[in-house]
LOKOLPA-316286 format. One record per residue: residue in three letters; x, y, z of N, C-alpha, C in turn. Coordinates in steps of 0.001 Angstrom, whole numbers, padded with zeros to 6 digits, always signed. Each point is the difference from the previous one (the first is absolute). Layout:
% residues N
ALAXYZXYZXYZ...
This chain:
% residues 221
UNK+041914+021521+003629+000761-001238+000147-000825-001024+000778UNK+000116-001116-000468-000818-001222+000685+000307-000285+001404UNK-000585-000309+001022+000390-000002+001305-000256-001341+000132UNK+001012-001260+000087+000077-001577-000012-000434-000091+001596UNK-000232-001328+000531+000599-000698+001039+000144-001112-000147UNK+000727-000775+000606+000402-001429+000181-000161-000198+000813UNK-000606-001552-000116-000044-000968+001007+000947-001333-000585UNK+000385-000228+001014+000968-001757+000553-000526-000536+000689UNK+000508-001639+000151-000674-000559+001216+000931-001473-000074UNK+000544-000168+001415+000462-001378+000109-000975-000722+000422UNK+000205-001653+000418-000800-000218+000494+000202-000334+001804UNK+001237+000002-000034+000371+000159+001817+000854+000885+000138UNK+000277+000198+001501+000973+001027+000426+001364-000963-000527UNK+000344-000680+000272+000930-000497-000286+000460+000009-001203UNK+001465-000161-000402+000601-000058-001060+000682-001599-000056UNK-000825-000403-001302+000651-001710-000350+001878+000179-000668UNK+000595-000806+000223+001329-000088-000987+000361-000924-000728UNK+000434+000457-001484+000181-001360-000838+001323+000419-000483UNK+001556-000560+000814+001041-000269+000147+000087+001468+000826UNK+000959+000888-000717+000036+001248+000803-000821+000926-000784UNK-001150+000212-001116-000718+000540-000588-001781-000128+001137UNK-000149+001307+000103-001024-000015+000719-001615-000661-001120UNK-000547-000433+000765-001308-000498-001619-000527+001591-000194UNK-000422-000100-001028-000550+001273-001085-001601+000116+000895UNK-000620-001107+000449-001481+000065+000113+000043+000203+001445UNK+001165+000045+000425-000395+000597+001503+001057+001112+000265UNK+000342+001454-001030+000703+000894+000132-000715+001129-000373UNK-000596+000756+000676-000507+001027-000486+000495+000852-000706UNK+001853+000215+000260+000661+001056-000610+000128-000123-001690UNK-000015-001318-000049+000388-000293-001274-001573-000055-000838UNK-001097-000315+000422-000876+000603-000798-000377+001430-000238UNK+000645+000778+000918-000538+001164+000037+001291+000759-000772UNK+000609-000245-000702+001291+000820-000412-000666-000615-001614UNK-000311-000528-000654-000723-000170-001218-000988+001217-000156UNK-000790-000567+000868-001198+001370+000006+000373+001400-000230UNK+000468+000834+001019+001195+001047+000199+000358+000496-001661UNK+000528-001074-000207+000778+000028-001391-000853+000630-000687UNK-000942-001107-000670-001498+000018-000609-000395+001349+000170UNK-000251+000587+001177-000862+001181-000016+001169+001411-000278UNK+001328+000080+000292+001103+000533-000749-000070+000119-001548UNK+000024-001445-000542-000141-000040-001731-000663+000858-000558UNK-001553-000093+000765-001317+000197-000315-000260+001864-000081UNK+001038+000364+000511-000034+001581+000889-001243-000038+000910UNK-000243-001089+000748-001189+000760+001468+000554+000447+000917UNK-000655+000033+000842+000619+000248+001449-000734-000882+001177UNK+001136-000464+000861-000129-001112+001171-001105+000789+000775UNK-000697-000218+000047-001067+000278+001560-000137-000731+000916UNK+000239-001093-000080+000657-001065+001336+000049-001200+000060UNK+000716-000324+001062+000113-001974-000798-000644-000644+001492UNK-001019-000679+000061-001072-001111+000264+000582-001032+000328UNK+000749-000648+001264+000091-001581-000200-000657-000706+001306UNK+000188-001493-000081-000623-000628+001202+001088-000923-000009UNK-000432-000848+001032+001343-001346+000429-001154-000229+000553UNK-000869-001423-000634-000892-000488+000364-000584-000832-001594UNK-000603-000741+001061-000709-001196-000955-001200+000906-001179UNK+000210-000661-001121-000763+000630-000962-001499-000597+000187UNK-000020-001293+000994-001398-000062+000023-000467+000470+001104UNK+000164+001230+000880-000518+000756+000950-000788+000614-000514UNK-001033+000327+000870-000811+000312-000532+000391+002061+000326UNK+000418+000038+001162+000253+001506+000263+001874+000327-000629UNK+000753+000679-000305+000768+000185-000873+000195+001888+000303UNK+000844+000244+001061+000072+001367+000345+000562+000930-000853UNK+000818-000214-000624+000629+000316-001553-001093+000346-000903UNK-000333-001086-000415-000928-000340-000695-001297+001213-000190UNK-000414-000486+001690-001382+001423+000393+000381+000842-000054UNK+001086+000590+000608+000631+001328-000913-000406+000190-000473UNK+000951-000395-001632-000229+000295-001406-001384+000035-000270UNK-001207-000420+000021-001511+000102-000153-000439+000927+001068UNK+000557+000196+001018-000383+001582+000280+000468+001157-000537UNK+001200-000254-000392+000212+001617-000342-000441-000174-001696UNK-000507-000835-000548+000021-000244-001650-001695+000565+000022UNK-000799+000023+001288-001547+000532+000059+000045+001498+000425UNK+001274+000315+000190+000036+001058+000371+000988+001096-001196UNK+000345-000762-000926+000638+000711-001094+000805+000107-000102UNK+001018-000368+000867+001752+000313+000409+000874-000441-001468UNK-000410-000895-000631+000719-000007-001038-000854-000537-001239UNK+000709-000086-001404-000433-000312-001285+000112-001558-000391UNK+001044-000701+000970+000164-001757-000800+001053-000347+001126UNK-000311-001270-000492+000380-001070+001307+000763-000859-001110UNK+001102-000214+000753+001277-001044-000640+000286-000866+001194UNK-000009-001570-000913+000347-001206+000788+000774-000865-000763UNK+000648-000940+000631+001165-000547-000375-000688-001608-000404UNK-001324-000581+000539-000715-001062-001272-001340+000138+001046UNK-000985-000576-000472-001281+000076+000311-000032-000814+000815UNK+000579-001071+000578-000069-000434+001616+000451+000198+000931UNK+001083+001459-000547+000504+000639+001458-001078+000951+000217UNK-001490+000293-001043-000312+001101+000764-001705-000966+000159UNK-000094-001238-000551-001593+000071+000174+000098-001556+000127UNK-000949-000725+001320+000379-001376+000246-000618-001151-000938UNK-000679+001050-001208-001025-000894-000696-000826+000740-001519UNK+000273-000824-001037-000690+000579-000936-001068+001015-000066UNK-001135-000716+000909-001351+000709+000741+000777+001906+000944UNK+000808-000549+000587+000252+001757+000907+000562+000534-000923UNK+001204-000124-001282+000459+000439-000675-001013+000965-000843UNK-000855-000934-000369-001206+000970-001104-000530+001202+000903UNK-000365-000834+000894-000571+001332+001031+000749+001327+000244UNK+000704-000451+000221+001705+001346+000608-000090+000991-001624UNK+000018-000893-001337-000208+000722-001485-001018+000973-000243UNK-000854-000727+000707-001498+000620-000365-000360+001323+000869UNK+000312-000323+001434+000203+001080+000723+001234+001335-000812UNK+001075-000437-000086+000699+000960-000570-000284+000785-001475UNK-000654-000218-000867-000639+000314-001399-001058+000923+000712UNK-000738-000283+000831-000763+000776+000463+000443+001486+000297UNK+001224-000354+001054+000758+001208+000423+001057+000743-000761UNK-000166-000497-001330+001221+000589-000755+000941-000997-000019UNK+000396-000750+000828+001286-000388+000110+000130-001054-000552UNK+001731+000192-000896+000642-001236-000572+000623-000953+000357UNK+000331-000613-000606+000184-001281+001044+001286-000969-001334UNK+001041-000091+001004+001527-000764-000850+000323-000943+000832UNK-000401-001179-001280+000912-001156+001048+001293-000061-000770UNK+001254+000000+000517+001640-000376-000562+000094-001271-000449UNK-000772-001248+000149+000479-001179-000561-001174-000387-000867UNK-000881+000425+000369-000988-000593-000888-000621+001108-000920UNK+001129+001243-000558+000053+001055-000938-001363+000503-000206UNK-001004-000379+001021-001088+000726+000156+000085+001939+000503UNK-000957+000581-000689+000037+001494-000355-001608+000842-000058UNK-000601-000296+000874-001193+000954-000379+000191+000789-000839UNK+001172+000973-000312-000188+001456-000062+000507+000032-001831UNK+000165-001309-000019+000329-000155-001795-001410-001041-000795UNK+000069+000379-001040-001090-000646-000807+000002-001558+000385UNK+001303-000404-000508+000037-001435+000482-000343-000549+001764UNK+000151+000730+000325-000349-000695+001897-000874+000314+000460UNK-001429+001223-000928-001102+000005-000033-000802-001110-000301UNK+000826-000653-001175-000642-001151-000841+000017-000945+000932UNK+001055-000666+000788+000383-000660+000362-001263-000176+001560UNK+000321+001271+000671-000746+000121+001051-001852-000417-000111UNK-000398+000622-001296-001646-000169-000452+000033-001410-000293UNK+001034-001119-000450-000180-000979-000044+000589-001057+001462UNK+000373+000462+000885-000446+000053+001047-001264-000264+000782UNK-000048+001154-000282-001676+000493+000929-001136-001047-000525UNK+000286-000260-001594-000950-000814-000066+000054-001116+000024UNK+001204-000667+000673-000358-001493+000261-000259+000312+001217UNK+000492+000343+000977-000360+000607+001609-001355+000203+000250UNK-001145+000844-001246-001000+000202+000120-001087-001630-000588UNK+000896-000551-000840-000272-001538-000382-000113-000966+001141UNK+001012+000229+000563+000062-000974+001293-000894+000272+001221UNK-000410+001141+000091-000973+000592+001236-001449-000443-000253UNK-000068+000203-001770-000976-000324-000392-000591-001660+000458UNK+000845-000470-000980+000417-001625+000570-001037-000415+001234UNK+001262+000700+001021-000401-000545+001726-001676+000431+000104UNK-000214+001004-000148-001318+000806+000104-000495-001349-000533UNK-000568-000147-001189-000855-001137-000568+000331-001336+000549UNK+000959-000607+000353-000285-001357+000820-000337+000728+001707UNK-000114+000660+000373-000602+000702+001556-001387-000423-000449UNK-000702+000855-001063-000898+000264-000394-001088-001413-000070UNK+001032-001303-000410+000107-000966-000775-000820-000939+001094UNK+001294-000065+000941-000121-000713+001418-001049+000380+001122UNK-000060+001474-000506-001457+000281+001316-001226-000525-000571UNK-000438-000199-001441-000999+000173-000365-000331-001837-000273UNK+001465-000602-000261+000054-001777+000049-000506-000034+002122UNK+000373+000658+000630+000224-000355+001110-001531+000214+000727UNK-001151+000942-000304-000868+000398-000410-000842-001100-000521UNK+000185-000658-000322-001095-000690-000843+000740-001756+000426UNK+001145+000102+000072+000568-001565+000293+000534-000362+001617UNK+000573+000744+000595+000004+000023+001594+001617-000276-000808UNK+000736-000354+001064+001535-000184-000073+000051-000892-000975UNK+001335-000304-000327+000540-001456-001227-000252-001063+000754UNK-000706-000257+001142+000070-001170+000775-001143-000381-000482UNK-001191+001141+000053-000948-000224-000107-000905+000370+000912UNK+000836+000479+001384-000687+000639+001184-000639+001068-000197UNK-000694+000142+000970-000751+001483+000172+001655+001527+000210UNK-000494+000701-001111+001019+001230+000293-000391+000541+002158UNK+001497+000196+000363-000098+000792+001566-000195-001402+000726UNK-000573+000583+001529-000012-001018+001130-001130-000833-000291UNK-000079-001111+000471-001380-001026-000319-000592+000526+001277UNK-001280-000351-000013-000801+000724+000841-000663-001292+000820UNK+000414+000265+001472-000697-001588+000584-001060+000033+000712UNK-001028-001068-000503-001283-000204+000148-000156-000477+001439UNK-000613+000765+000939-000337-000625+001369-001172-000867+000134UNK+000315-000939+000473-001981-001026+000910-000134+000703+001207UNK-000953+001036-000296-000443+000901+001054-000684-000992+000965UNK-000617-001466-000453-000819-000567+001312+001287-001246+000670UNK+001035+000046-000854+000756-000562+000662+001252+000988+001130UNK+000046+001062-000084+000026+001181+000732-000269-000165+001370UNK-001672-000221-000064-001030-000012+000817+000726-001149+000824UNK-000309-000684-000976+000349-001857+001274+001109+000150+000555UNK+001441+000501-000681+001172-000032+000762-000228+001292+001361UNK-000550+000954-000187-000269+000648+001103-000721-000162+001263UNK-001570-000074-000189-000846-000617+000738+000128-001962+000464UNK+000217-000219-000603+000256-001864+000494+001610-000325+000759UNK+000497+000138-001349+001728-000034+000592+000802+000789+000309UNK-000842+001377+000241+000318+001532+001246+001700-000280-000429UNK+000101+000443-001221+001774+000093-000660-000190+001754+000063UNK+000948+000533+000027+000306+001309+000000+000034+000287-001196UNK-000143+001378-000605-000088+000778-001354+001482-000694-000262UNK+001434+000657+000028+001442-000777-000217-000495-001501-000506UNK+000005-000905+000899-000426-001448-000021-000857-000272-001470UNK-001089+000920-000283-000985-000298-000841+000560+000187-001656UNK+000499+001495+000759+000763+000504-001422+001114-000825-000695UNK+000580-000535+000823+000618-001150-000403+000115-001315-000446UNK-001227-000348+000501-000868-001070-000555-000173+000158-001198UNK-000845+001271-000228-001132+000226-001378+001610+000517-000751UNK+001110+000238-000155+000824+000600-000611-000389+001312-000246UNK-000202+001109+000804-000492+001093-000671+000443+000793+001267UNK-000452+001215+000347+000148+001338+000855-000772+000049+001312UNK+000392+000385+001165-001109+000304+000771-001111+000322+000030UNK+000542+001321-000216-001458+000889-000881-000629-000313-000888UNK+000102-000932-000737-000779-000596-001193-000967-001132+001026UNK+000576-000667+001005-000955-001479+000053-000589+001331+000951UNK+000250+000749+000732-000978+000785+001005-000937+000546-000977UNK-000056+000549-001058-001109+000355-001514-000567-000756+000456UNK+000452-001301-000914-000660-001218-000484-000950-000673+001175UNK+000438+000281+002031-000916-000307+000640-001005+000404+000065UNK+000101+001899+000194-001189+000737-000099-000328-000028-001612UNK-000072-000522-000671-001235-000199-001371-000586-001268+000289UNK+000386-000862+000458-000302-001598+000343-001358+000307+001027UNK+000197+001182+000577-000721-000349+001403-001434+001385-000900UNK+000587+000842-000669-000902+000837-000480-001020-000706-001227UNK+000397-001248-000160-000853-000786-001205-000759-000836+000529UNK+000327-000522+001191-001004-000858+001454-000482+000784+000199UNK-000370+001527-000041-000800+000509+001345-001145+000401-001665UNK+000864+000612-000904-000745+000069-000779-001449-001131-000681UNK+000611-001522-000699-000356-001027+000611-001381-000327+000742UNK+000231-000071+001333-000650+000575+001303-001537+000644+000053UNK+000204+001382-000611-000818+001047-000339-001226-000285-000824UNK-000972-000417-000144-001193+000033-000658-000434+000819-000598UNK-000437+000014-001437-000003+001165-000576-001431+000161-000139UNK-000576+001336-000363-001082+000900-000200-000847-001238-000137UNK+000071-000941-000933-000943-000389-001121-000237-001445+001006UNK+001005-000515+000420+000179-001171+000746-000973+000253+001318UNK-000324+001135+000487-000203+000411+001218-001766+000380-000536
């Protein structure tokens, strides 16, 4: 016998009201008594029901992790849900959650959107799936691909250099603000728009190109 579980999911703790009818999209009981049914019709058997009271765009989903732990661990044969945005916040996680489960055996029923791994038709359905999912990944991949290699050869859409611009110091103007107008490294660095440690470089190369300079060479001598 097939061993099901279900998952539900509101999206708050709270329950909305529309007159004295509780709303359908924030009652767990009432999605989960379809399911129930479903896996009754079907002759499986319940192996457990999965829910959360939480936003479907969380990224953590304790319910949720559950069910993908015990589904790596074998606990059951197929997973029943009541529509594909109570169990996945996005076309993209949906395929994923598919792909993972085919792997592991497991089938996969959505109740409103009469999706069925485990029948010819919701095989079909699912492989045409996967391949727009694998269309669209594709997609992104090639404009990534697109933009590093425009970005590479053109610098930004501005026209700038790609990353930080890199600022050019006057190592002998360095010199003068130090030695003449005795300004402090802070003071200088601020002047020249740049780093401490950069105009302190830029002094000692200033002073290492004078001494160099300076020096008379072999041939001169």
């Amino acid at each position: 016998m097939k061993r099901v579980a279900v998952y539900v999911r509101v999206s708050t703790a709270s329950k909305s009201k529309q007159g004295d009818a509780v709303s359908f999209i924030q009652n767990l009981e009432v999605q989960e008594q379809p399911l129930r049914d479903l896996i009754t019709q079907r002759g499986w058997r319940l192996f457990r029901v999965y829910s959360d009271r939480v936003s479907g765009a969380k990224e953590r989903r304790p319910g949720l992790d559950a069910l993908l732990k015990d589904a790596r661990r074998g606990e059951f044969d197929a997973v029943v849900v009541w529509r594909f945005d109570r169990f996945a916040r996005s076309a993209k996680q949906l395929i994923f959650a598919l792909e993972e489960f085919r792997s592991l055996g497991i089938d996969f029923i959505s109740h409103q959107e009469a999706l069925d791994t485990s029948t010819p038709m919701g095989k079909a359905m699912y492989t045409v799936m996967a391949a727009m999912a694998e269309l669209e990944r594709s997609i992104i991949q090639e404009r990534v691909i697109s933009g590093v290699e425009h970005a590479r050869k053109n610098g930004t859409r501005s026209g700038k250099p790609v990353g930080r611009p890199r600022v050019v110091i006057d190592c002998e103007r360095v010199v003068q603000l130090r030695d003449q107008d005795k300004l402090c490294w802070p003071a200088i660095a601020r002047e020249l728009h740049s780093s401490a440690g950069s105009v302190r470089r830029a002094y000692k190369t200033a002073l290492a190109r004078r001494k160099a300079a300076k020096t008379p060479t072999p041939e001169a001598a």
